[in-house]
N, CA, C and O of each residue as an XYZ file, in Angstrom:
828
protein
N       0.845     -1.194      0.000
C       0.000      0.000      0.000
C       0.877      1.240      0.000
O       1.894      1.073      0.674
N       0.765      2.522     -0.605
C       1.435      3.138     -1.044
C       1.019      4.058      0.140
O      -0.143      4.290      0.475
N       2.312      4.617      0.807
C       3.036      5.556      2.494
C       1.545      6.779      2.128
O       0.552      6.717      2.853
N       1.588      7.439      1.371
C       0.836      8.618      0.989
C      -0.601      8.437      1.524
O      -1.091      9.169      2.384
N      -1.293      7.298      0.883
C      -2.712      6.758      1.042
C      -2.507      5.287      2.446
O      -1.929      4.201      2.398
N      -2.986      5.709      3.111
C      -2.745      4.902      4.289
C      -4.615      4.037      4.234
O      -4.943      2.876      3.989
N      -5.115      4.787      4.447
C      -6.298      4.214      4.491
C      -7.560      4.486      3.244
O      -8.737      4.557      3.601
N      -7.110      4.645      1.552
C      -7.550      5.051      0.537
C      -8.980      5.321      0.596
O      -9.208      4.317      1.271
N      -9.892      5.733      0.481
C     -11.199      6.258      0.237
C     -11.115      5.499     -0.915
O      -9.931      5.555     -1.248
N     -11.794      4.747     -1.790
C     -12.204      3.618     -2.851
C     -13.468      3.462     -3.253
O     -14.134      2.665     -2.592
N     -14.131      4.148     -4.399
C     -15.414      4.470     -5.238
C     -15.224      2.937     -5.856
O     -14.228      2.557     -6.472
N     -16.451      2.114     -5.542
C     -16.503      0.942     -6.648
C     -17.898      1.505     -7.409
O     -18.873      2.041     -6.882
N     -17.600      1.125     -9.174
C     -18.216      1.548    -10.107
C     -18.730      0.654    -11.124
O     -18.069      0.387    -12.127
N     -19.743      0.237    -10.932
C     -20.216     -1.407    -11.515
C     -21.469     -1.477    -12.058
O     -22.269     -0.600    -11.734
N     -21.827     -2.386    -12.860
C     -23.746     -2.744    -12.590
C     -23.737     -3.446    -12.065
O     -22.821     -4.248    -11.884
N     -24.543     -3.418    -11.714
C     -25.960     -4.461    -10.763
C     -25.520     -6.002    -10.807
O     -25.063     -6.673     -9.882
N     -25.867     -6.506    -12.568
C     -25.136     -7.627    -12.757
C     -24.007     -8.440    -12.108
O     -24.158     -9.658    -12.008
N     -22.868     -7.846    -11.653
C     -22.049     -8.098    -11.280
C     -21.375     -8.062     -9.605
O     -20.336     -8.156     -8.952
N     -22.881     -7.846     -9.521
C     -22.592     -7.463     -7.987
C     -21.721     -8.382     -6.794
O     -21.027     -8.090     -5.820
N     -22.154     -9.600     -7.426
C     -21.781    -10.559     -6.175
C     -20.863    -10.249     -6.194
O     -20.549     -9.499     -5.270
N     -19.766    -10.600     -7.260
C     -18.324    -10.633     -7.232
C     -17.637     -8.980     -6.563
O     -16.746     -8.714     -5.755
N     -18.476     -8.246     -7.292
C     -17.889     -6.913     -6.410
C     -18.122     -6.582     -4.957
O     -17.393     -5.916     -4.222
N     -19.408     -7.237     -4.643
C     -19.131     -7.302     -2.999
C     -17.871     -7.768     -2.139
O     -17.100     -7.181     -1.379
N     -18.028     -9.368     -2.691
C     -16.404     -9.857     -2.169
C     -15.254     -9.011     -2.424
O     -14.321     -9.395     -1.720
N     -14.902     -7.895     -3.229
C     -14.494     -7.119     -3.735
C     -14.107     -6.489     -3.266
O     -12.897     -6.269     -3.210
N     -15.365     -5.650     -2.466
C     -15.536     -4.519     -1.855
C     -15.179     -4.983      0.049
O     -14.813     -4.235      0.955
N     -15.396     -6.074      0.069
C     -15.194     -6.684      1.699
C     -13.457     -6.731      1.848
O     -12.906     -6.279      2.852
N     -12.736     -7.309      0.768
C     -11.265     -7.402      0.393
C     -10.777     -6.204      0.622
O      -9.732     -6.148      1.269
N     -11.358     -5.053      0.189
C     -10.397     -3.991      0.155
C     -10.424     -3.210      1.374
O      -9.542     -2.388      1.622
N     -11.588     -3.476      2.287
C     -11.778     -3.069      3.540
C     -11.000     -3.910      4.345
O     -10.226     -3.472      5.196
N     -11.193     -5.243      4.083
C      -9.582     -6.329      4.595
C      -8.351     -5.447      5.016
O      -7.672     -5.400      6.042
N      -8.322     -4.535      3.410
C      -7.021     -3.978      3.903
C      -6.818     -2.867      4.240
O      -5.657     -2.465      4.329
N      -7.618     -2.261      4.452
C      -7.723     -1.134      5.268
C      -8.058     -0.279      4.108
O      -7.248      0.648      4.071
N      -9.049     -0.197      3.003
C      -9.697      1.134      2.739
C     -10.898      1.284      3.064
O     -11.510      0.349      3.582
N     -11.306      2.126      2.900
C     -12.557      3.006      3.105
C     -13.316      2.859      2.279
O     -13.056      3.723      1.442
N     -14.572      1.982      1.785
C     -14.526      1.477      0.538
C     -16.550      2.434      0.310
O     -17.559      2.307      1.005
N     -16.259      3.363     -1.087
C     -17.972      3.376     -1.658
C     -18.405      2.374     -1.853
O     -17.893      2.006     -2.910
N     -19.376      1.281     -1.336
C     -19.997      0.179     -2.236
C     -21.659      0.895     -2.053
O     -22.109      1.242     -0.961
N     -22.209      0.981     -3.021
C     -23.777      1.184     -3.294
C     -24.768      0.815     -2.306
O     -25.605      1.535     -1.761
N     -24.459     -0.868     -2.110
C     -25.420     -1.056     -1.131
C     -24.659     -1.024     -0.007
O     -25.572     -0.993      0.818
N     -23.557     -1.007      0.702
C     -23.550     -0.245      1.854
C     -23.808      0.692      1.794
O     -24.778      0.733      2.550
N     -23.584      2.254      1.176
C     -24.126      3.190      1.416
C     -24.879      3.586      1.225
O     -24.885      4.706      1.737
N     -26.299      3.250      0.364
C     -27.585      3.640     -0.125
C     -28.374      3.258      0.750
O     -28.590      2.056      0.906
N     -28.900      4.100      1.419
C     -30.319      3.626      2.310
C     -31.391      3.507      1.727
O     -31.547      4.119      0.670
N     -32.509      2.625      2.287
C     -34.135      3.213      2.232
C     -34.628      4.633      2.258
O     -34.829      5.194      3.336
N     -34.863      5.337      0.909
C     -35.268      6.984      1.593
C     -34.066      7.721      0.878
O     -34.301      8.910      0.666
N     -33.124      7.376      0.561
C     -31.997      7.936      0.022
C     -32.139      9.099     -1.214
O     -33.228      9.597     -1.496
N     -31.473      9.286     -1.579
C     -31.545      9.967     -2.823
C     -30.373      9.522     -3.576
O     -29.283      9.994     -3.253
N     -30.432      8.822     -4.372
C     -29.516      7.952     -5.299
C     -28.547      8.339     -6.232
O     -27.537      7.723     -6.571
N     -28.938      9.365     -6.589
C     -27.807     10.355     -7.595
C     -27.170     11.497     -6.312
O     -26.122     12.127     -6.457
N     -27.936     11.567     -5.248
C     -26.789     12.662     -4.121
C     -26.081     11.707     -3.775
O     -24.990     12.113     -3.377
N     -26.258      9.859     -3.710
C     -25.559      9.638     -2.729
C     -24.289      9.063     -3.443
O     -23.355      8.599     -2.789
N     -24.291      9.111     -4.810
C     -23.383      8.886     -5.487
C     -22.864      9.954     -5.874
O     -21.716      9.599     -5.605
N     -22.650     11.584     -6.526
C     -22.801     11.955     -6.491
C     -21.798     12.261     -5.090
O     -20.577     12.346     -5.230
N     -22.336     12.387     -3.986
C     -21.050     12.724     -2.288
C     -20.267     11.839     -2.833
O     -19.347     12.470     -3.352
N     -20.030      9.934     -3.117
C     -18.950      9.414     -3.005
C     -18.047      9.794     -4.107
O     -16.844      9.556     -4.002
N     -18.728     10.595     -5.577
C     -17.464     11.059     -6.721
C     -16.806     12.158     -6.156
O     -15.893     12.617     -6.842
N     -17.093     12.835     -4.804
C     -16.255     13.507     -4.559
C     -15.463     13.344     -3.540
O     -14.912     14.250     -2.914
N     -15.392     12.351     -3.370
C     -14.405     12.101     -2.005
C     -13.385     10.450     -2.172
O     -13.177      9.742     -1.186
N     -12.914     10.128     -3.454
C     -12.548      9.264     -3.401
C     -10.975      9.421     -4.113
O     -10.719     10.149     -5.073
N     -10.212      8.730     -3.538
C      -8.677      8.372     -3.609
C      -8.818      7.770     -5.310
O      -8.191      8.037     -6.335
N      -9.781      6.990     -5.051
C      -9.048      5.623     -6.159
C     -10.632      5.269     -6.771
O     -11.576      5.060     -6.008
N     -10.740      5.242     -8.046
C     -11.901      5.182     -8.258
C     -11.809      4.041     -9.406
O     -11.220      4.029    -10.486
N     -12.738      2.953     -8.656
C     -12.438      1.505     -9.527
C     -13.441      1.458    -10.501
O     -14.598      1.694    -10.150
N     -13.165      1.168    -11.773
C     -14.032      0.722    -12.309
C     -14.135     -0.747    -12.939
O     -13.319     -1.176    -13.754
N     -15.226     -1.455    -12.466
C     -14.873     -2.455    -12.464
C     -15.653     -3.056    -13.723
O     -16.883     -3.031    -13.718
N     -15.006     -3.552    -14.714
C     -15.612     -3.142    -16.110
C     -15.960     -4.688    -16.711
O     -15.352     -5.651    -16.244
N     -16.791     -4.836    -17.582
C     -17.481     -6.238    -18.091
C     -18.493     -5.602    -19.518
O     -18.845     -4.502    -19.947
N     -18.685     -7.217    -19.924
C     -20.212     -6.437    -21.185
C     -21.157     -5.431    -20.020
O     -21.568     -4.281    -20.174
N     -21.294     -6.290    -18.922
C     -22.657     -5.503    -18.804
C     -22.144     -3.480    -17.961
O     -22.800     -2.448    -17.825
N     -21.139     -3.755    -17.732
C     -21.268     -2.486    -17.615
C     -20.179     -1.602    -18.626
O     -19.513     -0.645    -18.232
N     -20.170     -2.082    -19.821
C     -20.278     -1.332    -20.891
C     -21.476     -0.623    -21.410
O     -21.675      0.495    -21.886
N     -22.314     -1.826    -21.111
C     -24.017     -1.092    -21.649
C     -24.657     -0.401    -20.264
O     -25.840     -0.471    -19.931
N     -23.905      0.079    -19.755
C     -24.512      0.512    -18.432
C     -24.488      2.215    -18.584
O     -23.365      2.671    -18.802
N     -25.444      3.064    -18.506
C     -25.516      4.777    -18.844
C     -24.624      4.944    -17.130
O     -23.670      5.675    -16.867
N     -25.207      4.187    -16.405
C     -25.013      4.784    -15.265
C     -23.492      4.641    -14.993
O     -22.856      5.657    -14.713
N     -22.778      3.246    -15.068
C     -21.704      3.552    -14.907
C     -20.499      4.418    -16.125
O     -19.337      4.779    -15.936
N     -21.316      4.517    -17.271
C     -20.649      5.707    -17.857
C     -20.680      7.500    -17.458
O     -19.964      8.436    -17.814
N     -21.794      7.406    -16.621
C     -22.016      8.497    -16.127
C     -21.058      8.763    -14.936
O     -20.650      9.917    -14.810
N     -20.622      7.748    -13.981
C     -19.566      8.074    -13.318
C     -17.975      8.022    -13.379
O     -17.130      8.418    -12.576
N     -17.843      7.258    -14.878
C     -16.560      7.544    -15.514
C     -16.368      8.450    -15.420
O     -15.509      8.859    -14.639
N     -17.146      9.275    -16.242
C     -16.837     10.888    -16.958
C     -16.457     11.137    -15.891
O     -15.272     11.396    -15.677
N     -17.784     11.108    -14.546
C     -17.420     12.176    -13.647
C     -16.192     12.206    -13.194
O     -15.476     13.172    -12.930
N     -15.909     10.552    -13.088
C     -14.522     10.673    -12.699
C     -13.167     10.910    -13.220
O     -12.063     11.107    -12.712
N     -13.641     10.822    -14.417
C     -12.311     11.823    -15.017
C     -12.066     13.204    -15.288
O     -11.013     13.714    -15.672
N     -13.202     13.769    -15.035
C     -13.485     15.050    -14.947
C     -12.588     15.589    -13.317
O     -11.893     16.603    -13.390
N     -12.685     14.864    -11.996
C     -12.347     14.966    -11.222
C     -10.934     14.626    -11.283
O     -10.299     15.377    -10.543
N     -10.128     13.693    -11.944
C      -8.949     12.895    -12.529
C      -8.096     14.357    -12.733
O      -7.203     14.776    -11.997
N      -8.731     15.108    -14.149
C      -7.986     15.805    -14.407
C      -7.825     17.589    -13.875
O      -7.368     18.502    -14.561
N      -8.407     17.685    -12.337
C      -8.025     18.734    -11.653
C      -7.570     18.366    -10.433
O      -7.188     19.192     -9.604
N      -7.580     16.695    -10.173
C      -6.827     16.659     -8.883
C      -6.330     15.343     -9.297
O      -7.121     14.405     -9.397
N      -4.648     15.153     -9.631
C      -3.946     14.505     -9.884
C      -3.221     13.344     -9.123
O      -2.617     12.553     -9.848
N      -3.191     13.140     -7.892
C      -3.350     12.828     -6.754
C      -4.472     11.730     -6.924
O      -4.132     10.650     -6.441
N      -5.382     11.742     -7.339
C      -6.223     10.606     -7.852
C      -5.833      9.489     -8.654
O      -4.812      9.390     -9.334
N      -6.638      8.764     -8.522
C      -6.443      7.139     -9.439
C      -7.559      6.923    -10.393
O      -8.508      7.706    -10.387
N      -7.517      5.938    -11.196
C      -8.504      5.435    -11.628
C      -8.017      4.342    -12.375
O      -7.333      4.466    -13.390
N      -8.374      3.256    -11.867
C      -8.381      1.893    -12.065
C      -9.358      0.642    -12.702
O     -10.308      0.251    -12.024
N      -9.110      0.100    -13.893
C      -9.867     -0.187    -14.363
C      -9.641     -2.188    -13.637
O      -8.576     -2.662    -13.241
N     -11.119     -2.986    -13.697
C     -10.812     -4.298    -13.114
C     -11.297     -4.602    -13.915
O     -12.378     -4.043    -14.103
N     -10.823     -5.764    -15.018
C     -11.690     -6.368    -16.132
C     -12.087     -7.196    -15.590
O     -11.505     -7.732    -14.647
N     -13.565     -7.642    -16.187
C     -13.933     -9.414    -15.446
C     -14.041    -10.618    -16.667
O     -13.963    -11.846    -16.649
N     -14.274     -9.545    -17.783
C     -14.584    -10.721    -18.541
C     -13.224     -9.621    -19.759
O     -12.339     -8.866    -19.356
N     -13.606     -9.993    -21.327
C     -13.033     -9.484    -22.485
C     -13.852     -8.199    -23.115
O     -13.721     -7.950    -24.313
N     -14.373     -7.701    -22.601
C     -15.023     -6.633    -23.009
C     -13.939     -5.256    -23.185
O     -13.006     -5.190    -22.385
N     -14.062     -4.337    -24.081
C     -12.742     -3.808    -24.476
C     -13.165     -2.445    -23.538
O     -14.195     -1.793    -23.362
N     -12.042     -2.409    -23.142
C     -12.101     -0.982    -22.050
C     -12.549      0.387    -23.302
O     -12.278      0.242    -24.494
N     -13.190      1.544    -22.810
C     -13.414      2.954    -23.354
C     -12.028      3.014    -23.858
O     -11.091      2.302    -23.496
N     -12.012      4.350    -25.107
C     -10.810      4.549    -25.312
C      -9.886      5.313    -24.836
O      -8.686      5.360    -25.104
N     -10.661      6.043    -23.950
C      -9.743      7.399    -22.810
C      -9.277      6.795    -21.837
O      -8.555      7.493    -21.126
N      -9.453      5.436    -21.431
C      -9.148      5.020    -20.554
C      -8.000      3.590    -21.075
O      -7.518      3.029    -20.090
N      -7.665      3.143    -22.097
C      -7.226      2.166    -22.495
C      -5.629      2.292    -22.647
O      -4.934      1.384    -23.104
N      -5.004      3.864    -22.090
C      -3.298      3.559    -21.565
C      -3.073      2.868    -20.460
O      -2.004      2.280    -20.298
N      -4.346      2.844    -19.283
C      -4.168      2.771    -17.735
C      -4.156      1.188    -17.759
O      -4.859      0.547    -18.541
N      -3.495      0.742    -17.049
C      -2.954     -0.421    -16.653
C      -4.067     -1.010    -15.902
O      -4.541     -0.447    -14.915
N      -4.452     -2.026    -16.307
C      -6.003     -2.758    -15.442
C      -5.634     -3.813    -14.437
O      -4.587     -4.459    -14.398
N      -6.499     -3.867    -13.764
C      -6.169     -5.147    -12.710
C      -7.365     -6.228    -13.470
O      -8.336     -5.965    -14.180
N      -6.814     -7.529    -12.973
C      -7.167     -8.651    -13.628
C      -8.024     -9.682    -12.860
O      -7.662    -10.678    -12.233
N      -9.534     -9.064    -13.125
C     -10.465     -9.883    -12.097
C     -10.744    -11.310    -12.742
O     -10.954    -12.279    -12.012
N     -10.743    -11.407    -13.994
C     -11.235    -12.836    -15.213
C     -11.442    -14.399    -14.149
O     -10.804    -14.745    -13.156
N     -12.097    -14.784    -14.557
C     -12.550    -16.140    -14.401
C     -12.526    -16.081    -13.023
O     -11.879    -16.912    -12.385
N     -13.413    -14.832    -12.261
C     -13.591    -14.475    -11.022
C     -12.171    -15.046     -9.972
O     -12.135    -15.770     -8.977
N     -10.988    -14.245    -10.839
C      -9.999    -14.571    -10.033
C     -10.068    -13.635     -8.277
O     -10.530    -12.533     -7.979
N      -9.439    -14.611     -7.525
C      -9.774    -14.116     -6.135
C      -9.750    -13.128     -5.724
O      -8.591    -12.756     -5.545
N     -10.588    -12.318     -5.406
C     -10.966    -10.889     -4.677
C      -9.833    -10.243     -3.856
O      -9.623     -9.052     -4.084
N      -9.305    -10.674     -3.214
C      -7.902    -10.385     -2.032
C      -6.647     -9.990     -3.380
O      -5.715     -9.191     -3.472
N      -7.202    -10.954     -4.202
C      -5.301    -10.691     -5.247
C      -6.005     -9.665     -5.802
O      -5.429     -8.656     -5.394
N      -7.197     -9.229     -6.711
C      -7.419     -7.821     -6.997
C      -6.775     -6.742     -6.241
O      -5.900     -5.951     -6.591
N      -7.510     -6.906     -4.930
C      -7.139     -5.831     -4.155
C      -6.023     -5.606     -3.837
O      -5.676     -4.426     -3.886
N      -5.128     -6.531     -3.435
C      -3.107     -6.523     -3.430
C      -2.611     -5.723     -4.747
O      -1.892     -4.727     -4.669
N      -3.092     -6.289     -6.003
C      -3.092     -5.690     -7.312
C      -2.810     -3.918     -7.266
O      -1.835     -3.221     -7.548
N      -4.724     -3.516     -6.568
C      -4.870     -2.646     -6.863
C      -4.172     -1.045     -5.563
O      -4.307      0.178     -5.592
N      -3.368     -2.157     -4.497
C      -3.019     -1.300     -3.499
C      -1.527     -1.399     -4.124
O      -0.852     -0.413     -3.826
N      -1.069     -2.052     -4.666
C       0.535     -1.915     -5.152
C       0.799     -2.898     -3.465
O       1.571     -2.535     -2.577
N       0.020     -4.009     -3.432
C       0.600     -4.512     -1.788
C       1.724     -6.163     -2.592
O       1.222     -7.033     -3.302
N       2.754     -6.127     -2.297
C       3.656     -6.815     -3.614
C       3.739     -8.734     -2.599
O       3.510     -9.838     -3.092
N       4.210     -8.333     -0.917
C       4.629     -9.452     -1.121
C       3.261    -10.127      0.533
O       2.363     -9.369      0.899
N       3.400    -11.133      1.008
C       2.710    -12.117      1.820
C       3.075    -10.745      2.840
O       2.270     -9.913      3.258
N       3.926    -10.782      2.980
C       4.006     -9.726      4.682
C       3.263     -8.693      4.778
O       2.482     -8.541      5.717
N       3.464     -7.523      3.454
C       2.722     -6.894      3.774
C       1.166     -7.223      3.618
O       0.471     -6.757      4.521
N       0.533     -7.914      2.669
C      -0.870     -8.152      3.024
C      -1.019     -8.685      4.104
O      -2.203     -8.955      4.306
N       0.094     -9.154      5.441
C      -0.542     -9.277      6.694
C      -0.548     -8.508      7.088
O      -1.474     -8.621      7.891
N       0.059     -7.075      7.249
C       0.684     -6.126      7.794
C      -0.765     -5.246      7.986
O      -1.418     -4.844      8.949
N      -0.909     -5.170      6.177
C      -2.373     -4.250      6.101
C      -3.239     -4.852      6.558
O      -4.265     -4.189      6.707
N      -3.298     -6.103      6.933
C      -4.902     -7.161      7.408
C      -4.732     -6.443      8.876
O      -5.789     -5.881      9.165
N      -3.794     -6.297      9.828
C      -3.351     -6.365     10.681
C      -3.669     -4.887     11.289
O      -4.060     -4.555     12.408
N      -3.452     -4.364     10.494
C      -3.992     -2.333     10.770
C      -5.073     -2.645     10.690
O      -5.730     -2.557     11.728
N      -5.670     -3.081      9.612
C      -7.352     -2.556      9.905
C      -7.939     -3.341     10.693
O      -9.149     -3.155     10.557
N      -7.758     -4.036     11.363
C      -8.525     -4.960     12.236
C      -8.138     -3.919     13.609
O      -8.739     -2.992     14.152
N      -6.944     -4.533     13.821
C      -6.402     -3.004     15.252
C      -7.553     -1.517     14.605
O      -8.710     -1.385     15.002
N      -7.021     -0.762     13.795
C      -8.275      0.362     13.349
C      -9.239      0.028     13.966
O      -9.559      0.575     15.022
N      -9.758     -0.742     13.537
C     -11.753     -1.357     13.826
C     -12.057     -1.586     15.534
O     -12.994     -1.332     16.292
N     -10.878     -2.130     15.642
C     -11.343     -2.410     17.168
C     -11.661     -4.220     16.906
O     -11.796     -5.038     17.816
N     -11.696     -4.385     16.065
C     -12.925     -6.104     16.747
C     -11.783     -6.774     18.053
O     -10.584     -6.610     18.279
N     -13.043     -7.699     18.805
C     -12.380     -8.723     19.218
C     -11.754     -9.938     18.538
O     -12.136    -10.232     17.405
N     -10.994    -10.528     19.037
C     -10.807    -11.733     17.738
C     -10.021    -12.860     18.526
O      -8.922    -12.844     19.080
N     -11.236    -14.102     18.336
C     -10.811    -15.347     19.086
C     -10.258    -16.442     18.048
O     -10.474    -16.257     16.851
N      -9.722    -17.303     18.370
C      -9.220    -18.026     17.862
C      -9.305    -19.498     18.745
O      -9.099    -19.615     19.953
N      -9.644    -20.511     17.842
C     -10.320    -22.144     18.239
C      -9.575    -22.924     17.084
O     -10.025    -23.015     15.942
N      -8.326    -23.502     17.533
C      -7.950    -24.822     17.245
C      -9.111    -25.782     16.375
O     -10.105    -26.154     16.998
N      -8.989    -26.079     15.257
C      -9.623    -26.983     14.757
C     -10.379    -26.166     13.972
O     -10.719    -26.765     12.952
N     -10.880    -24.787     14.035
C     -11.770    -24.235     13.039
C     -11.445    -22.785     12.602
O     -11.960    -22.322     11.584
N     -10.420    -21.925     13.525
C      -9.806    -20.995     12.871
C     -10.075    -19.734     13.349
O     -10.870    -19.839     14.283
N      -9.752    -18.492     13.119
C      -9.890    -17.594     13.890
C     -11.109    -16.229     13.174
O     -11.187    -15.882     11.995
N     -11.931    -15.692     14.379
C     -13.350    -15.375     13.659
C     -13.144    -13.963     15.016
O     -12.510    -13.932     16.070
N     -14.111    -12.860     14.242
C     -14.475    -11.940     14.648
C     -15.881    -11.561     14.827
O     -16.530    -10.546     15.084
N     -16.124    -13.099     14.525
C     -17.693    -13.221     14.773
C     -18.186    -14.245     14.144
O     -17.445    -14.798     13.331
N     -19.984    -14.932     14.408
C     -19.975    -16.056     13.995
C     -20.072    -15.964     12.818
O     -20.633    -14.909     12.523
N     -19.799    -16.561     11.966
C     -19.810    -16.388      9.920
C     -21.067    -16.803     10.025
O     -21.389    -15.617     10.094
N     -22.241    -17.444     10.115
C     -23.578    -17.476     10.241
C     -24.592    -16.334     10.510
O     -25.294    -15.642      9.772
N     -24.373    -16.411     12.042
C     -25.502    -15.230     12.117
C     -24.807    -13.834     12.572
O     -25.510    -12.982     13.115
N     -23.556    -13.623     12.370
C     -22.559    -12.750     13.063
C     -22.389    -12.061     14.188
O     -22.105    -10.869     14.312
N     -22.692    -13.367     15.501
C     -22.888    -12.934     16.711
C     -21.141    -12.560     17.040
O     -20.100    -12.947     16.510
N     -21.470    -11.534     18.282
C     -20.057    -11.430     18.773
C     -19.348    -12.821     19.206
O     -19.679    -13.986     19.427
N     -17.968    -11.876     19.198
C     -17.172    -13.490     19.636
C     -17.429    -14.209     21.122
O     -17.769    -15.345     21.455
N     -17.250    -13.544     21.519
C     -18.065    -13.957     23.259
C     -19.388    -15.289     23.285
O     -19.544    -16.166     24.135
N     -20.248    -15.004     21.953
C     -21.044    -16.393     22.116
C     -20.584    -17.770     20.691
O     -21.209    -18.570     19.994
N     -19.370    -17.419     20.859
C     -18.171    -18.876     20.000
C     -17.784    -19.418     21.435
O     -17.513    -18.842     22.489
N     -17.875    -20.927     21.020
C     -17.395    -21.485     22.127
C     -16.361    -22.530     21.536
O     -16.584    -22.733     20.342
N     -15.046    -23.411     22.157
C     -14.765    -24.082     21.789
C     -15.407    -25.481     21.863
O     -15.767    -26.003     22.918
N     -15.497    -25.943     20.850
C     -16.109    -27.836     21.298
C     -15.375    -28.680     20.878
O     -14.606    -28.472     19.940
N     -15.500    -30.062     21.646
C     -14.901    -31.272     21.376
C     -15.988    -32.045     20.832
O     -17.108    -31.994     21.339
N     -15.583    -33.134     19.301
C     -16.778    -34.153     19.536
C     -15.792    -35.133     19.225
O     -14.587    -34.995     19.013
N     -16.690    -36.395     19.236
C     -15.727    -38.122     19.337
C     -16.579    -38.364     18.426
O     -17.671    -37.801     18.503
N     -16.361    -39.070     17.562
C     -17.426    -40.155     16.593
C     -16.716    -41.506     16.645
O     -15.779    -41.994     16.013
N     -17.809    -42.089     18.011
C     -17.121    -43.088     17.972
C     -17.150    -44.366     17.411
O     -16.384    -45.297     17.658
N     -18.416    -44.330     16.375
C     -18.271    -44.991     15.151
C     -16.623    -45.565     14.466
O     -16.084    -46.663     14.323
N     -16.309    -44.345     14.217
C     -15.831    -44.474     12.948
C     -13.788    -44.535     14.230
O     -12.623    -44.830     13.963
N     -14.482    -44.097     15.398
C     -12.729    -43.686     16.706
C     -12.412    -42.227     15.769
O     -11.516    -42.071     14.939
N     -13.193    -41.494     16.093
C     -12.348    -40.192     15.490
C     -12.317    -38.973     16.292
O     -13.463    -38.532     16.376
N     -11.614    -38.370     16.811
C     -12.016    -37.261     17.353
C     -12.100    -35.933     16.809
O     -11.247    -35.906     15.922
N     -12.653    -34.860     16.865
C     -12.652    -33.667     16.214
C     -12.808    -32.881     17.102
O     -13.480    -33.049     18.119
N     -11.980    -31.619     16.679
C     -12.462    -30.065     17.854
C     -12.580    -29.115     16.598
O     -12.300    -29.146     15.400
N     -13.308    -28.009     17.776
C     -13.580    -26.563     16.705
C     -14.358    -25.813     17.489
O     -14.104    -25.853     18.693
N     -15.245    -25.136     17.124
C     -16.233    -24.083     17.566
C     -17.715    -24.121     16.984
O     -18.144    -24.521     15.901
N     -18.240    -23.651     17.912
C     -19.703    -23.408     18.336
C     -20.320    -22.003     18.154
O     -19.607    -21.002     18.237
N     -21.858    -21.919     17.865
C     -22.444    -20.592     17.984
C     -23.426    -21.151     19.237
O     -24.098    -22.180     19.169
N     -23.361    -20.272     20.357
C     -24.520    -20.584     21.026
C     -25.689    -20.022     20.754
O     -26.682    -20.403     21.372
N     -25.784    -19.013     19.781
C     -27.001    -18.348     19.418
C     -27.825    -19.256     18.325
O     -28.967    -19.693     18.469
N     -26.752    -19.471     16.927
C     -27.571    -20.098     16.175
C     -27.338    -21.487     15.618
O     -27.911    -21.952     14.633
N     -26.349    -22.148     16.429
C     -25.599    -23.483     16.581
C     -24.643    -23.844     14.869
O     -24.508    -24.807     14.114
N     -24.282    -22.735     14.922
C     -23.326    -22.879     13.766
C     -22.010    -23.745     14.325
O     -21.771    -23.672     15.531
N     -21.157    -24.556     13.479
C     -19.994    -25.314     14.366
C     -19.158    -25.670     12.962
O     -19.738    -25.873     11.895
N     -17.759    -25.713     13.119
C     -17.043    -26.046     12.412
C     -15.743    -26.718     12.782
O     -14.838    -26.037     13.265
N     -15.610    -27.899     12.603
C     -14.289    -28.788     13.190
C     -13.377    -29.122     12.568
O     -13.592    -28.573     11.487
N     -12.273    -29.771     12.457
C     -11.112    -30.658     11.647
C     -10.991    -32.026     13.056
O     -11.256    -32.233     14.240
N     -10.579    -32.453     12.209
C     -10.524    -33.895     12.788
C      -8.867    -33.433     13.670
O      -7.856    -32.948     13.160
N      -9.125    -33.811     15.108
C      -7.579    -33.863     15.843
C      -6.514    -35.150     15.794
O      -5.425    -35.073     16.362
């Protein structure tokens, strides 16, 4: 991650279509400590949809566009290209990053800039390393490692199933993870891991 941008402000710029993958996307880059626009985190019920996009073209470091057929045929995300190159070229200090997903040919104002390589829904975390300039294993722990300290969470860790900041089910705090033992003594096997006491989520490896 580049000394200057410590915690990047990050506009994701997509259709609809493609959402899933840009969520995981958008969860990755908060992994590493940015500040990330995603639509449906920030769009409420009641909102106003062009202000609330609209506030995030003006406040962003790095503005992804994360590009495919379908948001070639998309008005809307051509509408926040422009904007964002309109913003590009009075404050230089900015980015703009294109993520291909499929072969669809990038705009032509945009086709010197060097793209990051999402294709055949390659993994969300290597985008984002990609798109922070984060080069080797250390530092993507380094940055995992700030933003978690940043955030505050608690964070437990259970032998046999791995370490959680909450339950991956119903995302209770860590406080109701418990560790468990089971035996299957069918088969003589033992296993440990963790528990939800709220919504009995559990996940083991064999000991």
């Amino acid at each position: 991650m580049t000394s200057t941008q410590e915690h990047p402000h990050v506009f994701l710029s997509h259709n609809s279509a493609d959402k899933p993958y840009v969520e995981k996307l958008a969860s990755a880059l908060q992994l590493v400590g940015c500040q990330v626009w995603f639509d449906a985190w920030k769009i409420r019920p009641g909102d106003s949809i062009p202000s609330a996009i609209n506030e995030g073209l003006q406040d962003f470091d790095i503005f992804l566009l994360v590009w495919s057929r379908h948001a070639a045929a998309s008005r809307w995300v051509e509408g926040e290209m422009n904007s964002a190159l309109t913003r590009l070229m009075n404050d230089p200090k900015c980015k703009l990053v294109p993520v291909v997903l499929d072969d669809a040919q990038l705009p032509p104002l945009i086709q010197h800039i060097r793209y990051a390589d999402g294709r055949n829904e390659r993994e969300p975390i290597m985008v984002a390393k990609d798109v922070l300039g984060i080069e080797t294993d250390k530092e993507l722990r380094m940055a995992v490692q700030h933003a978690i300290e940043d955030a505050g969470l608690d964070i437990r860790e259970f032998w046999g199933a791995g370490v959680f900041v909450c339950c991956p089910k119903c995302g209770a705090e860590p406080d109701n993870l418990r560790g468990r033992e089971w035996i299957d003594d069918e088969h003589d096997r033992r296993y440990i891991g963790a528990e939800c006491q709220l919504c009995g989520w559990s996940d083991a490896s064999e000991a």
